[in-house]
LUMKOLDREN-139010 format. One record per residue: x, y, z of N, C-alpha, C in turn; residue in three letters. Coordinates in steps of 0.1 Angstrom, whole numbers, plus 5000, padded with zeros to 4 digits. Atoms other than C-alpha are relative to their C-alpha. Layout:
BEGIN
XYZXYZXYZALA/...
//
This chain:
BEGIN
500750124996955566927397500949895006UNK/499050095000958466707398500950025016UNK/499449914987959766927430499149945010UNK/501150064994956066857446500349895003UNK/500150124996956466507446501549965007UNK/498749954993960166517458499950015014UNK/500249974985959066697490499249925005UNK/501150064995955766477493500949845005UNK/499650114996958466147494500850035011UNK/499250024989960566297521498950075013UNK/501149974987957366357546500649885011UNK/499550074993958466197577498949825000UNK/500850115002956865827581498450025012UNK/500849984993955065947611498750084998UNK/501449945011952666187589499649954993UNK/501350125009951565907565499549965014UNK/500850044993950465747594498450125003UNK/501549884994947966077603499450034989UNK/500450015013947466087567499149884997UNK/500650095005945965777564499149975009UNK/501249984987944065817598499050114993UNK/500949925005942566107584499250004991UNK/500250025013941665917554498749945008UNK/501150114991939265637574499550095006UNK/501349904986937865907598499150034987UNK/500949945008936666097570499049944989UNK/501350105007934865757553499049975011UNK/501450014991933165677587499250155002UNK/500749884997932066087590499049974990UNK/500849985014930666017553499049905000UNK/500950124996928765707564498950035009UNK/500449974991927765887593498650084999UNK/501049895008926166187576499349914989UNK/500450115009925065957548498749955009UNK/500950054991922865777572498950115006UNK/500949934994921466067588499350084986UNK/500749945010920566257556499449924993UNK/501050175011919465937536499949905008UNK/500550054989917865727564499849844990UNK/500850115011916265487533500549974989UNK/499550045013917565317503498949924992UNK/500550085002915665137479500749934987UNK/499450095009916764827459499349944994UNK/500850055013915564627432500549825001UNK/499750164996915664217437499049924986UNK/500850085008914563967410499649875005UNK/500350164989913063657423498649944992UNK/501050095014910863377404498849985009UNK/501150004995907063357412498849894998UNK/500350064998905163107421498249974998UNK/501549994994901162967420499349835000UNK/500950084995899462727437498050004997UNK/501749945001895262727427499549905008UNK/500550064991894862457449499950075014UNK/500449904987894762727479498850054996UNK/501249885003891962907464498849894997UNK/501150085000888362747473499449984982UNK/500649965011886662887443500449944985UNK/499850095010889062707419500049865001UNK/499950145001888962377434498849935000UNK/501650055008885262357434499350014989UNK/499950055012885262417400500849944990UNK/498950085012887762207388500850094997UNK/499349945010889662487373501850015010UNK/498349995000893762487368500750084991UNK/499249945013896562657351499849904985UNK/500050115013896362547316501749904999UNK/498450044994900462517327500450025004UNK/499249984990902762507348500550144998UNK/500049845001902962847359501850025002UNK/498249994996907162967358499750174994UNK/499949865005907863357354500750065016UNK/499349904990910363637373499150165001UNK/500549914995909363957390501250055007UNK/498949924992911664227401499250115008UNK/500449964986910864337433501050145008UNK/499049844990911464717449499750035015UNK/499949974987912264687484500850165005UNK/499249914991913164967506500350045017UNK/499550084984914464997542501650075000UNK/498749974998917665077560501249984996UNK/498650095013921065037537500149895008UNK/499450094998922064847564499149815003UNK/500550084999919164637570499749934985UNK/500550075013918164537533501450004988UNK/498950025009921664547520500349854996UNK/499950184998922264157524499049954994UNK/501550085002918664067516500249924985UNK/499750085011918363807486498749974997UNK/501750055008915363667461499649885012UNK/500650124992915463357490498950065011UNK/500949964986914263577516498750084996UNK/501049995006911063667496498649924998UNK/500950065006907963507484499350094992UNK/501049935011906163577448499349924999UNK/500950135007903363417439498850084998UNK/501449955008899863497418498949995011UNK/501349964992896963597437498949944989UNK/501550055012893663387418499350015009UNK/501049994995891363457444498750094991UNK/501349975005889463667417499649944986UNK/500050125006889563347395498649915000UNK/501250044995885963247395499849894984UNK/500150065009885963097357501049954990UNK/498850005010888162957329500050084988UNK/499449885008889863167304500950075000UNK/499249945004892063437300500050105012UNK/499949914991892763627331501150115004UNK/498849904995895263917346499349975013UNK/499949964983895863877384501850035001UNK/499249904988898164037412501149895000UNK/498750085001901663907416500350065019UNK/500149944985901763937457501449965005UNK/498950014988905363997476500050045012UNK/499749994986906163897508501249985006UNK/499250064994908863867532499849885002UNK/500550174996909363487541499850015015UNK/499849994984909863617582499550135002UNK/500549874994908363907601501750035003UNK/499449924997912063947608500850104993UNK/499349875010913264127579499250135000UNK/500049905002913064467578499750074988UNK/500149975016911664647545498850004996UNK/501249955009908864797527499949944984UNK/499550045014908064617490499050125001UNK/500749875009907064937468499549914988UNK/500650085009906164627443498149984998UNK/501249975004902264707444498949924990UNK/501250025018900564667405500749924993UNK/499750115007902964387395499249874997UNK/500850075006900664177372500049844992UNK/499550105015900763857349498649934994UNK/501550045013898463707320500049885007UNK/500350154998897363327330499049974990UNK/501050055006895163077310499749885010UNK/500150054997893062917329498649914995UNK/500450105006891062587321499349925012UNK/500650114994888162347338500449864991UNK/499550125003889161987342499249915006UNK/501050124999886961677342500749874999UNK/499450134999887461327355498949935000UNK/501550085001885261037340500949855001UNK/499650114996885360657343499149964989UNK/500150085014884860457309500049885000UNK/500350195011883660087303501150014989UNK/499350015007886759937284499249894989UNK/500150085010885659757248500849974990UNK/498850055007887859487238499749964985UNK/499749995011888959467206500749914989UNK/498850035004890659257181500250024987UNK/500049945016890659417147501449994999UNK/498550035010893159307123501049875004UNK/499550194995894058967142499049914991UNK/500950075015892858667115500649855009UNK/499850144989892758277136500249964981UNK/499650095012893958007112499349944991UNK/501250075008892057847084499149885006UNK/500950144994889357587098499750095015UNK/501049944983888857847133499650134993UNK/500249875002887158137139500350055019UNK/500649934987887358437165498750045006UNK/501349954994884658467189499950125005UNK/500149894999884058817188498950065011UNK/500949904987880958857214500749965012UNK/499550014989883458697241501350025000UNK/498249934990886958897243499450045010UNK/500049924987887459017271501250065003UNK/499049874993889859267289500450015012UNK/499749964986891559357319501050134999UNK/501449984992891059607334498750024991UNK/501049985007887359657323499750175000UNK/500349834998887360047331501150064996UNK/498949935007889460327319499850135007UNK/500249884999890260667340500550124991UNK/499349905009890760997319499550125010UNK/500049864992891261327332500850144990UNK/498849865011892561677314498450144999UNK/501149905005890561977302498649954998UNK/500850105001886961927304499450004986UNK/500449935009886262057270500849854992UNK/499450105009888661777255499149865007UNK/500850144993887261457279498650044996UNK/501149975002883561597271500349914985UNK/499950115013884761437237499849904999UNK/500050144997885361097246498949925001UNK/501550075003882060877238500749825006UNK/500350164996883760517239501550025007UNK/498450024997887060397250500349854994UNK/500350165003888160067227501849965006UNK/498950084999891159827240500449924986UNK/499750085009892459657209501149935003UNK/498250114997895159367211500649974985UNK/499150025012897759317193500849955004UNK/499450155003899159027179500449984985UNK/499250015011901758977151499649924988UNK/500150165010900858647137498249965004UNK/501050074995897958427132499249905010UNK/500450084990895758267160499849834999UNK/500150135008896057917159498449885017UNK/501150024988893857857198500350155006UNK/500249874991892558117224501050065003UNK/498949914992894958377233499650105012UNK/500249974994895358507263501050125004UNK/498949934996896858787280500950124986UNK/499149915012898059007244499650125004UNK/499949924998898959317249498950124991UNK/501549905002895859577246500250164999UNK/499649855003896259947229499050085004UNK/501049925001893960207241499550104990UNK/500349915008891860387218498750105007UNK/501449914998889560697224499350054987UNK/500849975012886760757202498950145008UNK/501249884995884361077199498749984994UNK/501150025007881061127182500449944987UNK/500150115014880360927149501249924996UNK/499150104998883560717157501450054995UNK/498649965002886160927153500850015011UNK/498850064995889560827163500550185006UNK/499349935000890861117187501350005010UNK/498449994992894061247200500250055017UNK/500249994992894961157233501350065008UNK/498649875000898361397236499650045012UNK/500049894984896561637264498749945006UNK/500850084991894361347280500649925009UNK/499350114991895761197311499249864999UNK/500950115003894660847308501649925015UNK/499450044990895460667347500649844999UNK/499450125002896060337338500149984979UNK/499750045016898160257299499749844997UNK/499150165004898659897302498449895004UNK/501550125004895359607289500549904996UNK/499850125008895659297281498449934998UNK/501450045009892859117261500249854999UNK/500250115004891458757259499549994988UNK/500750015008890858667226499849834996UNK/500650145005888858327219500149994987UNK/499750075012889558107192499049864995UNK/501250095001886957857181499949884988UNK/499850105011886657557157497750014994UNK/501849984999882557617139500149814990UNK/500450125005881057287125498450015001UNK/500950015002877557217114499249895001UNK/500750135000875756897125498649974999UNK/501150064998872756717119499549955011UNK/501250044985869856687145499649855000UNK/500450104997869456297154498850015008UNK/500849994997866556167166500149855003UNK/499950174996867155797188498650005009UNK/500950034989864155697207499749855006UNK/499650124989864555427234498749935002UNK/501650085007861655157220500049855006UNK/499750094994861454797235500549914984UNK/499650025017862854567204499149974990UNK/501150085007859754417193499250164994UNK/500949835003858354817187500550054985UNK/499649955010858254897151500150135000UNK/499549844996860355287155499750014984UNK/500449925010859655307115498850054998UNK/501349974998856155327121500350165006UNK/500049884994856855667140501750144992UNK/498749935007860155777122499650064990UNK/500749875008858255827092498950044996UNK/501449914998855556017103500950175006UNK/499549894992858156217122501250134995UNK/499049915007860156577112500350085012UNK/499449964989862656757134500750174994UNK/500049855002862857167136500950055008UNK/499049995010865957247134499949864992UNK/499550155005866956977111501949975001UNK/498649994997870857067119500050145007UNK/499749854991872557327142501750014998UNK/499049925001875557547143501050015013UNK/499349994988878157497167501450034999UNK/498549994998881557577181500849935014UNK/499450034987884357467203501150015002UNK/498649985001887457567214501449884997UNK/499250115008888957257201499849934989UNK/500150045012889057037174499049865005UNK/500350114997887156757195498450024993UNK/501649935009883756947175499949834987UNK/500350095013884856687147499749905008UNK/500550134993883556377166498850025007UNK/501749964990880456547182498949964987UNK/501750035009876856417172499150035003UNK/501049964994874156577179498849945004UNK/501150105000871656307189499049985017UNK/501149974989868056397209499549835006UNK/500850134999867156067228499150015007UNK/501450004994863556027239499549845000UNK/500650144994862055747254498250014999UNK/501649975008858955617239498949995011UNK/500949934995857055597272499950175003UNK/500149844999857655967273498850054990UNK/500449905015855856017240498249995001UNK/501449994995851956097249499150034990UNK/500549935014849356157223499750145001UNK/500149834998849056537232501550034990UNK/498749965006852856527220499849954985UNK/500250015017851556357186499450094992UNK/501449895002848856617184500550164995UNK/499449865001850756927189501350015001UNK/498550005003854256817186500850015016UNK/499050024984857156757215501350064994UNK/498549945005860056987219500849925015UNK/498850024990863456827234501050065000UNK/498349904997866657007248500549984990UNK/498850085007869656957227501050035015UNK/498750054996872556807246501150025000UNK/498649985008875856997239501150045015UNK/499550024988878657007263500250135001UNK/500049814993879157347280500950054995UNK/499249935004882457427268499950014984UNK/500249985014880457437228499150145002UNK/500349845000878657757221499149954987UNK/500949995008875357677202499550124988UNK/499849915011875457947170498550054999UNK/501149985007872257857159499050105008UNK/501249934990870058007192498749945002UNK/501050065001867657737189500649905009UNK/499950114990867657517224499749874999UNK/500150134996865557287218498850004984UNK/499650075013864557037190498249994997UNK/501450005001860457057178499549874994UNK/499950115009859156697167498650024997UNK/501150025004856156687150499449884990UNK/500450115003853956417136499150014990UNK/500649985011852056377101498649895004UNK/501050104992848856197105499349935011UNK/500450024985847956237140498849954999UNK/501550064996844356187135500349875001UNK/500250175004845355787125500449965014UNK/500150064988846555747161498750065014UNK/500649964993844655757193500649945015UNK/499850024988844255657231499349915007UNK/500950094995843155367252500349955010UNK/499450054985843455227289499549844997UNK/500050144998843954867296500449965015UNK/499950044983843354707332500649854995UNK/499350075000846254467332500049925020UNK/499950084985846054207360501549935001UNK/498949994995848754077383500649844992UNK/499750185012848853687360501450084992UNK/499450025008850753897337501750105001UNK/499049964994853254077361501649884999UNK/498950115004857053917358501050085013UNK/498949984986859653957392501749944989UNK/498650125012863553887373500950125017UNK/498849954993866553977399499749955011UNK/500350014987864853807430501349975005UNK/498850044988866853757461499949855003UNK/499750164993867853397468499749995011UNK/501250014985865253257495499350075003UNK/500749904996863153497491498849954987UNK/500949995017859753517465499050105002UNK/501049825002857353817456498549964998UNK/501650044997853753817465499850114992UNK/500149905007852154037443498450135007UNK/501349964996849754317464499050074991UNK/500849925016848754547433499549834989UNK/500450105009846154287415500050014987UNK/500449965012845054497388501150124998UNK/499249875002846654787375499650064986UNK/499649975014845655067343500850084990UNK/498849945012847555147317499750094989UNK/500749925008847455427294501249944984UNK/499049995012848355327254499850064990UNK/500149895011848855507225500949954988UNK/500150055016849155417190499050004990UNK/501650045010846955367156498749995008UNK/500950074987843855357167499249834995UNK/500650125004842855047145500849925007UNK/499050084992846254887162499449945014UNK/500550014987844954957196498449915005UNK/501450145002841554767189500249905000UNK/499750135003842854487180500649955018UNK/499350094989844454417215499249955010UNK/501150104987843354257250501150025010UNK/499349984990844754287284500549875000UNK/498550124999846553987278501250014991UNK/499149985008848854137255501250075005UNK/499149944993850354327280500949935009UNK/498950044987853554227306500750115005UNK/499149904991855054407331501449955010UNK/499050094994858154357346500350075013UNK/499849944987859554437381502049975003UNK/498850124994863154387393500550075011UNK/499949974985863954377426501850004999UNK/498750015000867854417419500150115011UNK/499249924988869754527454499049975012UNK/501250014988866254427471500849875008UNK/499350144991867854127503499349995011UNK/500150014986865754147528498350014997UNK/501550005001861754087534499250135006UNK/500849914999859154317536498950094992UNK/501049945006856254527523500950164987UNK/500049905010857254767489499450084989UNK/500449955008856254977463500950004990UNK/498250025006858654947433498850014986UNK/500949965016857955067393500349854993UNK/500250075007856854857369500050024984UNK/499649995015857754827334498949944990UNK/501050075011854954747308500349994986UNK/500150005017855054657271499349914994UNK/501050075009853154497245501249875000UNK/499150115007854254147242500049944989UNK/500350075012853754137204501050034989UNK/499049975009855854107174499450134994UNK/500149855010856154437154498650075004UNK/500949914999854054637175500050124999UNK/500249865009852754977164499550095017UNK/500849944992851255077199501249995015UNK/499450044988852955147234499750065010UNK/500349944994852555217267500450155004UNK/499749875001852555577279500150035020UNK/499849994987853755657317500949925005UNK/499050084991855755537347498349935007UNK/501350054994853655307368501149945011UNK/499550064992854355147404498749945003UNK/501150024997852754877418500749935022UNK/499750064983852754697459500349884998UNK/499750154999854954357465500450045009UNK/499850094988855654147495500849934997UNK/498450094999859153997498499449905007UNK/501050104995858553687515501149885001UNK/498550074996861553487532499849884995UNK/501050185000860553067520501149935006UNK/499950084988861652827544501449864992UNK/498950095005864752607538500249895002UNK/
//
């Protein structure tokens, strides 16, 4: 052996060369034949597969989606020319799930479909019956009225919170996810939250979403998209107080008001209020009615007046307006009196000027006792007129004021009245 290798190192250099030519010929002959006897190769490619269900009508008009994000590999058996699918790579492919026979949600098996990415590659996929499991899921999208909340916030001693006026922003709530989980959802509550106690209105605190289901259970909103997180909540703050219902009626001075005070009782007798400040401690609640307003129908059957409260209070009670009623109505009655113009009175005249009186007579309706009312005479009555702001002559109409001109009278008149005067330049 030792001899063999001996003779093989003294070959001239010019025979390795034909040696080594004969070596390369006989890998291209083998390539050559190679090719003609085995024309086709087939290889084996792994490549990750993809799905879209937004392509497919059938799932988008029913809502339905992966329950997840779909990720999974598939190895793929191409075949084709060595030379043409030798190079080839998972880029130059496309996998992806076939749901066209995806008609409901649940548990399905579909088709794993490979494609070239170009008509110009070359290659047969033998990949066929390649399969995969999916779960698929209908998904519902609803829009929820937000109800604000302030449980477990406490305003400072002497207020309260006004619980029918939180409010919220935004007032709506979108949710979206499985429809089987949103089908749950009945309310949607905003709650705020706030560390400390309220001492006035807060504004603007930050608002937690809650979802509730049937009979007010709290549930879990983990696999609920909810489009907007972020509420904030007005919560009102209030001062309550309880006042007594006054009762002033605007009487001339000579008008005995005990005579009617006590006969008279007031329904509410106090009311229930609030106000976002402390200015509640100085409020009075006081109905004023003017005694020609007061008619014997209203002694008969009673006279309801407004109450008076300033807009920014919040009346508790729900009772508007004030019921007066009268004890011993039969003891009053009703009587007209034709008052002539002798007992008419002009006060604010215009300097150089004096008032003719056209209205002679005029009657008047009064109301009081009815023994009171007997006793009188149309000279008991005066009326006044005042021409204040009047400067200049000429024909008018202008109200007149009537009252009893007697001490401690029990009876008064009832109505507005106007009567006709004549300005009347006098001569200087």
């Amino acid at each position: 052996m030792k001899k063999v290798i001996l003779n093989f190192l003294k070959i001239p250099a010019t025979n390795l060369k034909t040696i080594i030519f004969a070596f390369v010929l006989s890998i291209i002959i083998w390539f050559a034949i190679s090719f003609q006897l085995f024309p086709d190769v087939i290889r084996n490619i792994d490549m990750p597969v993809t799905a879209h269900p937004s392509d497919y009508d059938d799932m988008t008009e029913n809502s339905l989606e992966l329950s997840e994000e779909f990720s999974g590999m598939v190895t793929a058996r191409i075949q084709g020319k060595r030379y043409d699918i030798g190079g080839l790579r998972a880029e130059d492919f496309t996998a992806f799930l076939d749901l066209s026979s995806v008609k409901d949600a649940g548990e399905h098996t579909v088709n794993v479909v490979i494609k070239p990415v170009t008509d110009g590659i070359k290659c047969d996929v033998l990949s066929d019956n390649i399969t995969k499991n999916i779960k698929v899921i209908q998904t519902a999208e609803v829009t929820l009225d937000v109800v604000p909340s302030a449980e477990g916030i406490e305003a400072v001693e002497g207020m309260r919170i006004d619980y029918d006026n939180l409010d919220v922003t935004p007032k709506t709530v979108k949710i979206s996810g499985e429809k089987s989980l949103v089908d749950l959802v009945t309310r949607a509550e905003v709650r705020a939250v706030y560390g400390d106690v309220l001492t006035v209105t807060a504004e603007d605190l930050r608002g937690e979403l809650i979802l509730y289901g049937k009979n007010g259970v709290k549930l879990n909103t983990d696999d609920i998209y909810i489009e907007n997180s972020s509420f904030h909540v007005t919560v009102p703050v209030f001062k309550l107080r309880t006042v007594p219902v006054k009762v002033l009626i605007d009487a001339p001075s000579n008008f005995n008001l005990d005579s009617l005070y006590d006969r008279m009782s007031v329904d509410p007798e106090e009311l229930t209020i609030s106000s976002p400040d402390s200015s509640i401690d100085n409020f009075e609640n006081i109905i004023e009615l003017s005694l020609n307003e007061l008619t014997l129908n209203d002694l008969q059957a009673g006279c309801s007046v407004e109450f008076e409260i300033p807009q920014t209070y919040t009346n508790l009670t729900g009772k508007n307006y004030a019921l007066l009623t009268f004890d011993d109505v039969d003891y009053y009655g009703s009587m007209f009196f034709e008052v002539s113009a002798e007992n008419f009175n002009a006060r604010n005249t215009p300097q150089g000027y004096e008032v003719k009186y056209i209205t002679q007579q005029i009657s008047v309706n009064v109301v009081g006792p009815s023994s009171f009312i007997h006793s009188l005479s149309s000279a008991d009555f005066r009326a006044t007129v005042d021409l204040l702001g009047i400067d200049s002559e000429g024909t008018r109409t202008i109200g007149a004021n009537f009252r009893l001109a007697l001490a401690d009278a029990e009876a008064w008149v009832v109505g507005e009245y106007k009567i006709n005067i004549d300005i009347i330049k006098t001569e200087e």
